[in-house]
C-alpha positions in Angstrom: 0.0 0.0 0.0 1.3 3.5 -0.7 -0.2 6.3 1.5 1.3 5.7 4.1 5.1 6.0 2.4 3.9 9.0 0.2 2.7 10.5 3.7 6.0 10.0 5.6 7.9 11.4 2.5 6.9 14.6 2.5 7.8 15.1 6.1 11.8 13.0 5.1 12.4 15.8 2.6 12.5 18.0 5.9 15.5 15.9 7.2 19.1 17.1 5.6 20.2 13.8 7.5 20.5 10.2 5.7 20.9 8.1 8.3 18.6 5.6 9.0 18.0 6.2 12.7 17.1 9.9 11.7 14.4 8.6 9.6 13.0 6.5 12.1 13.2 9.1 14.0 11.1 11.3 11.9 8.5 8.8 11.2 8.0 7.7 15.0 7.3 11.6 15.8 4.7 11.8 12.7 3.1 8.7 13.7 2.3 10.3 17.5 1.3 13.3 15.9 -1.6 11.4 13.8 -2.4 9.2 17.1 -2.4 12.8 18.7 -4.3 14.2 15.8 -6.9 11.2 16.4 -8.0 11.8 19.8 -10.4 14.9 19.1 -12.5 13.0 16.1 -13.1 10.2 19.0 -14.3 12.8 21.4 -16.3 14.3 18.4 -18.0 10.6 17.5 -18.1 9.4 20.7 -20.2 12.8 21.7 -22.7 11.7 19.0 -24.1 9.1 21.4 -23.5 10.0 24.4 -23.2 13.1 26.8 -20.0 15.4 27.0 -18.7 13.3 30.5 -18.7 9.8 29.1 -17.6 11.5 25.8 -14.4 12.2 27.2 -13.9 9.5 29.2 -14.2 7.6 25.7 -11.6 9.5 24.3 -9.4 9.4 27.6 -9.6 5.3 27.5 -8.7 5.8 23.6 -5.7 7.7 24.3 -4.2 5.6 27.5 -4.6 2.4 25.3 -1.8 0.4 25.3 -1.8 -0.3 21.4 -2.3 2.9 20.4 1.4 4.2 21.9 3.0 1.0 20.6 1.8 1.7 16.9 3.3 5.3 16.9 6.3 3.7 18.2 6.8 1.3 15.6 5.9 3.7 13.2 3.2 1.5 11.0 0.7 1.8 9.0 -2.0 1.4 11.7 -2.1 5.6 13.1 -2.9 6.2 9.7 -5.4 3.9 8.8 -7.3 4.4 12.2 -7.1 7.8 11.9 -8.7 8.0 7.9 -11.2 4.7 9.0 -12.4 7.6 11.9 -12.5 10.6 9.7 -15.0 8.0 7.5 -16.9 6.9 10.3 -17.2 10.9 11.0 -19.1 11.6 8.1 -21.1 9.1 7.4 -22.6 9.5 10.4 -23.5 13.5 10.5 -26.2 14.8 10.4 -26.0 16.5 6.9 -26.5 13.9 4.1 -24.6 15.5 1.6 -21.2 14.6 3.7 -22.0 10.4 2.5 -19.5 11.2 -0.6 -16.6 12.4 1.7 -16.9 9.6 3.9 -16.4 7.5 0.6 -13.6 8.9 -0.5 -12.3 8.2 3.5 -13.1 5.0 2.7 -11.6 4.4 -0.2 -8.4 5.9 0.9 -8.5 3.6 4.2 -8.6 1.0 2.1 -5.6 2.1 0.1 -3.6 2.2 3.4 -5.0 -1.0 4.8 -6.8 -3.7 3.4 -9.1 -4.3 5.4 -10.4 -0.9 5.0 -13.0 -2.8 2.7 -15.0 -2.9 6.1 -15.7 0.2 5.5 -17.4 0.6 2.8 -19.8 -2.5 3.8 -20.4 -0.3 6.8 -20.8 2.4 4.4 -23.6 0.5 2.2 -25.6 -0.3 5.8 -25.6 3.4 6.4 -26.9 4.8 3.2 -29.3 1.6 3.3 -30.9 3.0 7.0 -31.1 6.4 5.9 -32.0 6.3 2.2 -34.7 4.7 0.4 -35.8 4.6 -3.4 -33.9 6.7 -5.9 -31.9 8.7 -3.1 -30.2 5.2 -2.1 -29.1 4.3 -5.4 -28.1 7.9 -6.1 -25.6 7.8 -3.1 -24.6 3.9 -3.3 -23.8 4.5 -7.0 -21.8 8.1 -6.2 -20.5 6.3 -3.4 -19.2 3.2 -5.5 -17.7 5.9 -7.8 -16.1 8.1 -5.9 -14.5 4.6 -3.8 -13.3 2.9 -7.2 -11.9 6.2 -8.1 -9.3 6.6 -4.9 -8.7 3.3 -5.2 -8.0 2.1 -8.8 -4.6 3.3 -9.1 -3.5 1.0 -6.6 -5.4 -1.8 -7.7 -3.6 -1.5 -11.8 -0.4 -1.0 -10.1 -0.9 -4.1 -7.7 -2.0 -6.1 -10.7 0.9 -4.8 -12.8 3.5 -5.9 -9.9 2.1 -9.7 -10.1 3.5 -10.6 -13.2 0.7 -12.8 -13.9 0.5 -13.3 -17.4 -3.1 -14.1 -18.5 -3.3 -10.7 -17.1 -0.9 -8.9 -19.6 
C-alpha cells in the first residue's frame, strides 16, 4: 500500500540527514502526531451518542490504550489507517446527508492504506441503506461506488501490474 510511504515522504524531505536512525526518528514523531491528531475525532464521535462526561472519558480510555502508543512507536501503518477509517466513520454519520461522498472517499483511501479498510465501505452501504430509500439510495450507493473505485483504482492497476501474472498482460 502507498499512502502511508507517500505521507512519511513529505515530512523525510524535511531531514538534511540520511541516516537511517534519523528517519525513524522522523516517522515515530509523525506517527504520534496522527495518534495525537486522532483523539479529538473520538471525542467528536463518541459525543454523537453519548453526553460530554462519558464523551471524554471515551476519548481518555482511547488515548491511555496500550496499542495505540505501541503503533506510533513502531511507526506502522496502523495511526494512519485508524485515523482516515475515523475521519470515514465521522461523516457518514453526521447529520447533513450530503457529507455520505466524503466519507467514501475516506473509505476508499483507508482502504488504500490498509486492506481491510474494505469494512468500511460495507459499513458504508448499511448506512446509506438505514437512511435512504428509493432513488436517493441508489443515487448515493452509486456516487459512493464511484467516488470509492476512483481513490482506489490506481493502486489496484499498479498491484496487478506488480504480479507478473500473465493471462493478465
Amino acid at each position: 500500500r502507498f499512502i502511508w510511504p507517500i505521507f512519511l515522504s513529505i515530512f523525510f524531505q524535511f531531514s538534511s540527514d540520511s541516516h537511517l536512525m534519523a528517519y525513524t526518528t522522523i516517522m515515530r514523531i509523525v506517527s504520534i502526531s496522527v495518534s495525537v491528531i486522532t483523539i479529538p475525532i473520538i471525542y467528536a464521535i463518541s459525543n454523537k451518542f453519548v453526553n460530554h462526561k462519558w464523551a471524554i472519558l471515551c476519548a481518555s480510555i482511547f488515548t491511555l490504550e496500550a496499542n495505540l502508543l505501541e503503533n506510533s512507536i513502531f511507526g506502522i501503518t496502523e495511526t494512519l489507517f485508524i485515523l482516515i477509517g475515523l475521519l470515514s466513520f465521522y461523516f457518514a454519520i453526521k447529520e447533513n446527508k450530503k457529507f455520505i461522498p466524503i466519507s467514501f472517499l475516506f473509505a476508499g483511501i483507508a482502504f488504500d492504506t490498509r486492506l481491510n479498510g474494505i469494512v468500511l465501505l460495507i459499513f458504508l452501504f448499511l448506512i446509506c441503506y438505514t437512511r435512504f430509500s428509493g432513488k436517493k439510495l441508489f443515487k448515493y450507493l452509486i456516487i459512493g461506488i464511484i467516488i470509492f473505485v476512483g481513490v482506489t483504482l490506481p493502486q489496484i492497476t499498479i498491484s496487478l501490474e506488480d504480479e507478473q501474472i500473465p493471462y493478465l498482460k
